[in-house]
N, C-alpha and C positions, 0 to 999 in steps of 0.2 A: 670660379670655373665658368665657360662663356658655354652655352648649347648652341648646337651647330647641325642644322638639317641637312640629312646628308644629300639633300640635292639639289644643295646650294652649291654655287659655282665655284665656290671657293671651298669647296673641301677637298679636293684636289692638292692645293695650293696650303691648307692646315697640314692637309699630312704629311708633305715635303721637307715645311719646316718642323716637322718633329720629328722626323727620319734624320734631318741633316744639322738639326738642334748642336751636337756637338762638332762640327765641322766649322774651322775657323782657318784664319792664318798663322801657321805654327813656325813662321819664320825667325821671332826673335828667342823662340825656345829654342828652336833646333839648332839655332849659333849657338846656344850655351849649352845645349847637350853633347855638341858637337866636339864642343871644347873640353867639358868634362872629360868625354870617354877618350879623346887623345892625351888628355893630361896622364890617366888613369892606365894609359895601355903605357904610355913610356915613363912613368915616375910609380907606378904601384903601388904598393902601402904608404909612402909615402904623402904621395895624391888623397889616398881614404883618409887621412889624419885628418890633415887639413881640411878636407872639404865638409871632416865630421864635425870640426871644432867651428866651420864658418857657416853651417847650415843648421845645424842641432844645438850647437851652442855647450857642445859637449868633449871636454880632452881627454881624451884616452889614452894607458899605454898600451892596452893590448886590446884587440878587436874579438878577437875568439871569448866567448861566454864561458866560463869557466863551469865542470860540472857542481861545480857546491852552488853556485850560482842559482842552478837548476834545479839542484835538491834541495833549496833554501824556498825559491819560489813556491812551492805547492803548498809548503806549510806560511805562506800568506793569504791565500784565497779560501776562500770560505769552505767547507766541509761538503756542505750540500750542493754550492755549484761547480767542483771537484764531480761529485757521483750524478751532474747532470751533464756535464760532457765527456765522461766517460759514457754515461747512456747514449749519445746524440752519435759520439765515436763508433761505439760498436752499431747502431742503426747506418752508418755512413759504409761501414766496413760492411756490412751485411749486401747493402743496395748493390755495392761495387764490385764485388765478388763476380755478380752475375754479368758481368759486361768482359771478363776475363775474354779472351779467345784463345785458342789451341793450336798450334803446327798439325798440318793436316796433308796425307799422300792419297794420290790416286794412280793408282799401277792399272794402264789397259793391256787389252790380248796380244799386244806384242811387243811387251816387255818396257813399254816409256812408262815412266815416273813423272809426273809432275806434283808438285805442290807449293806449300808457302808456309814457309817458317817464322815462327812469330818471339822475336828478343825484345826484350826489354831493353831501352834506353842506361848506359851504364851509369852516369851523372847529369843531376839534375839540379837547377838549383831552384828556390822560393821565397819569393819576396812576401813579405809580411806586412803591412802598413803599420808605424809607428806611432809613437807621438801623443799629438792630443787623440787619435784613432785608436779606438783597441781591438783588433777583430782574432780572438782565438778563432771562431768559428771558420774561418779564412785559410787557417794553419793548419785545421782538420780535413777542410773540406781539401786543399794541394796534396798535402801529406800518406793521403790513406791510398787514393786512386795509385798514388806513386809506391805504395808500398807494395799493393795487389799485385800491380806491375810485376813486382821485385827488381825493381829499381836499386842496384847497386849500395849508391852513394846520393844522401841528398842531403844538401847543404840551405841553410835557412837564413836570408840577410833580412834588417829588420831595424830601423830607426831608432839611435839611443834615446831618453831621456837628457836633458842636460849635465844631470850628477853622473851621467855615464854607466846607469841602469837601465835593462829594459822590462816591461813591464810584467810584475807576475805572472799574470793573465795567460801571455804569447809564454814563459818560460812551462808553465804546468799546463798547457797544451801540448807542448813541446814532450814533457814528460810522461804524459798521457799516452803521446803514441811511441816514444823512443828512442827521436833527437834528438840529438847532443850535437849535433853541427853548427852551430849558431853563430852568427857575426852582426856585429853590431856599428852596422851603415848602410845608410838607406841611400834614396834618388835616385839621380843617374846614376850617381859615383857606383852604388852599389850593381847594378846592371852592368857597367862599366869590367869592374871587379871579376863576376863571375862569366862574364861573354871571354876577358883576355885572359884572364886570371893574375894574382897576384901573388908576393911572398910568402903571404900567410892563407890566401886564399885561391883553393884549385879551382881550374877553367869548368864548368858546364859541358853538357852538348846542348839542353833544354832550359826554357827559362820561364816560369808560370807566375802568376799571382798578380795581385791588381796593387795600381798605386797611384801618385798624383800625376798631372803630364808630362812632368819630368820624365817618372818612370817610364810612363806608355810610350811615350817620344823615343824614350831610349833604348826602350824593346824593339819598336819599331827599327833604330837606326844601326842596331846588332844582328837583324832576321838574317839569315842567309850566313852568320860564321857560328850561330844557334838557333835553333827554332826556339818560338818561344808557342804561348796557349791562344791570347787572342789579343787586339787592343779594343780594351771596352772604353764605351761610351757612358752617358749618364745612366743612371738609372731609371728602370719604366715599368708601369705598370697598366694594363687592359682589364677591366672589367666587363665582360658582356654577362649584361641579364636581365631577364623576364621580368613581367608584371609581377613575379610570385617573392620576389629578391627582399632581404630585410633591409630597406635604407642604412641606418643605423650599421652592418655589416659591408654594405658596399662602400661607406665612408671609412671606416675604419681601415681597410683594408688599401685603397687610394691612398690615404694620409700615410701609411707605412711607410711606403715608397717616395714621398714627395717631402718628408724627413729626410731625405739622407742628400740632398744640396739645391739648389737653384733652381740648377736645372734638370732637377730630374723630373719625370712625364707622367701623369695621373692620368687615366683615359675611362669614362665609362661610356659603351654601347648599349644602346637599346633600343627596343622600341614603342615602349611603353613612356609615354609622357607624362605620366600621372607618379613614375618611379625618378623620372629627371629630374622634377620640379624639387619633390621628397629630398635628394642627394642634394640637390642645391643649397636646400636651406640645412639639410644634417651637416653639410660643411662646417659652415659658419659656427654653429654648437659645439661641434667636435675638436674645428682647430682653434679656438677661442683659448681651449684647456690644454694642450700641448704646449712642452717646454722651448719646443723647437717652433713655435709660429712663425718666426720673422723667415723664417726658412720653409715653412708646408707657404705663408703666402704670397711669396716669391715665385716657387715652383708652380703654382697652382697659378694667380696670374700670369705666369709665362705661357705654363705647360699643361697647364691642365684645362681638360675638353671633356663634355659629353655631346655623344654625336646618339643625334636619331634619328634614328631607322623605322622601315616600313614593315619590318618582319624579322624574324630569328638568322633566315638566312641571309639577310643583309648584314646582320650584325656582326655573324662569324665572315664574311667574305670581306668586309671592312676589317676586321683582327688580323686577317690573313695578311691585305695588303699592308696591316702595322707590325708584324710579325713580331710584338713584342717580347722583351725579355722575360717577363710575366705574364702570363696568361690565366685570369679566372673564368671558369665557365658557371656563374653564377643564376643556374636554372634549374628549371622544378626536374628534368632527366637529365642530366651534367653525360650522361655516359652512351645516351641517344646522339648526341652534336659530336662524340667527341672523336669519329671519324672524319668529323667535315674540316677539321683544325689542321690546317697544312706547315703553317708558319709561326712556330712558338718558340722559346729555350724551356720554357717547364709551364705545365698546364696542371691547375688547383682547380678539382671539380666539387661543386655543391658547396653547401653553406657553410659549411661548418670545415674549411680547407684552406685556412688562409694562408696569404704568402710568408709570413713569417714563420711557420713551421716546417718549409724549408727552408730558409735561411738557416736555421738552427741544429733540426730537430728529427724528422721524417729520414732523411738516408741522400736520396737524390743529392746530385752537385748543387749547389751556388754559385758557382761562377759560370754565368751566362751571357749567349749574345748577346748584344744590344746593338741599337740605333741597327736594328730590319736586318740584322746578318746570318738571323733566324734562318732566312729562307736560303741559305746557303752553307751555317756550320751548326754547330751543337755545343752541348752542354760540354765542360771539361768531365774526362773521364778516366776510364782504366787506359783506353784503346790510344790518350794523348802520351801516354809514359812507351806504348812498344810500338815495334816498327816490324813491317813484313819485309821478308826476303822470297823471290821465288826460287821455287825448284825444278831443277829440268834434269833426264838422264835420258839419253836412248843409247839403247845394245847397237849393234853394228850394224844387226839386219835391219831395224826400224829406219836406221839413219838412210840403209840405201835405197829403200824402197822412196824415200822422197827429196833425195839429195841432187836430181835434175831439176827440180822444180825451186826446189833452195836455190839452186846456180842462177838460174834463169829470173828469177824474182831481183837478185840480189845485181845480176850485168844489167837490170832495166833501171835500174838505180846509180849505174856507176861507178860499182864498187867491186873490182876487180879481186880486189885483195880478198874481199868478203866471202864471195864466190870460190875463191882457190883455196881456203879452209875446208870447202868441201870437194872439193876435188882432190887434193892428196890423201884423200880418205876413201877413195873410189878404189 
């Protein structure tokens, strides 16, 4: 990790490259996603077979998970981490609950109605990451917002194994909350799959959950015949904290995030020099003993910065302009600053709140912006499964008392037609 004052010329120019860190030229992927999801939209199961058998290395006859499949899975995972994501489940369901919204009317004194009606999304579809990756916690975190919802129909696509199993793990997640939709093809192809739909597999409107560029590529290149949640970026993490901060803690919690690839982004703010130098050397101790080194020091040589700062409020004004995906506010009053925090996806206050206990555990989503899109979206939620309609009614009398002014607004516009909808009603 390299220290970086922050009123050096070049921190400007640090923060840019770790905003735009995953930003490259996606030309030669996007001819082969491109090719994929054409293959996929006019050859359909067909196109899954193959591209399951040339990617995964796995032949299948049948795509759909079967439920013994699923009832078989749970009784392979261990007992006790069974009743810890059933706990981590019902805390995810709890959080999400609250973020539900309502259909709601306002009737004035002369008889209009307005409001806005709140439906849920009827299908949805969830990618999973497969493979050598295992994230139930992935499948809980899409899954439950989608259920609050009440989300119709949701369908789960999700990278074979080569023997043409997927892994217990995603199946007794799966069963935990009540899935039985499951398919078994990942990448494009599966994006592919669920954007046109196939024989065996029905079309989307929605399409959520994280995966390799293929995937992201391929969400991106489906938006607009379905929405999808976000395309994320590497993974990041911000620590800002005080002279008071336990070194030891503030590593621990960097190294978290800086395990999961290359290029993902380790940041600590401060402005205490005497906690920078501390962090520097707890590095070195801390990733020495991790299984994943060659990976925390990859990232960490790329990605990883302590910047210092003159004061508290530079610290957080610096987090602001990195609006990272993770945000620790690692201070002696975490709940004094944490109005001043404009640009985050999820903020872990005090010592004893690390980032990994939402990933897991705590209720809050896990799937967050990244790469600074902080200051413009949010966390996946209830509010990404339903969609608003507005409501409008006016009685006769309401409409006449402002239906010259309707006329008049609408001829200054051009629009004749528009205009004489209110006039045959005169």
């Amino acid at each position: 990790m390299k220290i970086i004052e922050v009123f050096d010329t070049n921190v400007k120019k640090v923060l840019d490259r770790l905003i735009r860190r995953g930003d490259e030229d996606f030309l030669d992927v996007d001819l082969k996603v491109t090719e994929i999801l054409k293959n996929v939209k006019s050859r359909r199961d067909e196109a899954l077979f193959e591209y399951t058998q040339q990617f995964d290395g796995a032949e299948l006859s049948e795509m759909r998970v079967s439920q013994k499949e699923i009832d078989d899975a749970i009784k392979l995972v261990d007992d006790e981490l069974i009743e810890i994501m059933k706990e981590a489940a019902a805390n995810i369901r709890e959080y999400h609950q609250l973020q539900k919204e309502k259909t709601w009317l306002q009737t004035k004194e002369n008889g209009i109605i307005l409001g806005q009606l709140i439906t849920p999304i009827q299908r949805v579809g969830i990618y999973v990451p497969g493979g050598k990756a295992v994230y139930p916690s992935t499948l809980l975190m899409n899954v439950i917002p989608a259920q609050i919802a009440q989300v119709e129909s949701i369908a789960i696509v999700t990278p074979p194994n080569k023997d043409g199993t997927i892994n217990p793990l995603i199946l007794a997640a799966a069963r935990i909350v009540g899935i039985t939709e499951i398919y078994k093809v990942g990448g494009a192809q599966a994006i592919g799959a669920l954007a046109y739909g196939t024989q065996t597999i029905d079309s989307v409107s929605k399409i959520v959950g994280p995966g390799n560029i293929y995937v992201a590529r391929a969400k991106r290149a489906v938006y607009g015949l379905v929405d999808i949640d976000m395309i994320a970026g590497p993974s990041e993490i911000c620590v800002v904290a005080d002279q008071y901060a336990n070194p030891k803690f503030v590593v621990a919690d960097l190294l978290s995030q800086a395990e999961h690839d290359e290029m993902a982004s380790a940041i600590l703010v401060t402005h205490s020099r005497e906690l920078a130098l501390n962090v520097i050397r707890e590095v070195e101790s801390q990733s020495e003993k991790s299984v994943r080194r060659a990976i925390i020091d990859e990232s960490l040589s790329g990605f990883g910065y302590v910047f210092l700062t003159k004061d508290i409020d530079s610290s957080i004004a610096l987090a602001n302009e990195l609006a990272p995906e993770h945000l620790e506010l690692m201070v002696k009053d975490p709940f004094v600053y944490l109005s001043k925090i404009k640009n985050a996806g999820a903020i872990f206050l005090g010592d004893y709140t690390p980032e990994p206990i939402g990933d897991y555990f705590a209720g809050p989503n896990h799937t967050l912006p990244t790469s600074s899109s902080a200051k413009f979206s949010s966390p996946l939620g209830v509010y990404d499964f339903m969609k608003k309609s507005s409501i409008v009614y006016y009685p006769k009398s309401a409409l006449d008392e402002v239906a010259d002014k309707v006329i008049k607004f609408a001829i200054s516009e051009g629009l004749d037609a528009h205009a004489n909808a209110l006039k045959v009603r005169k």
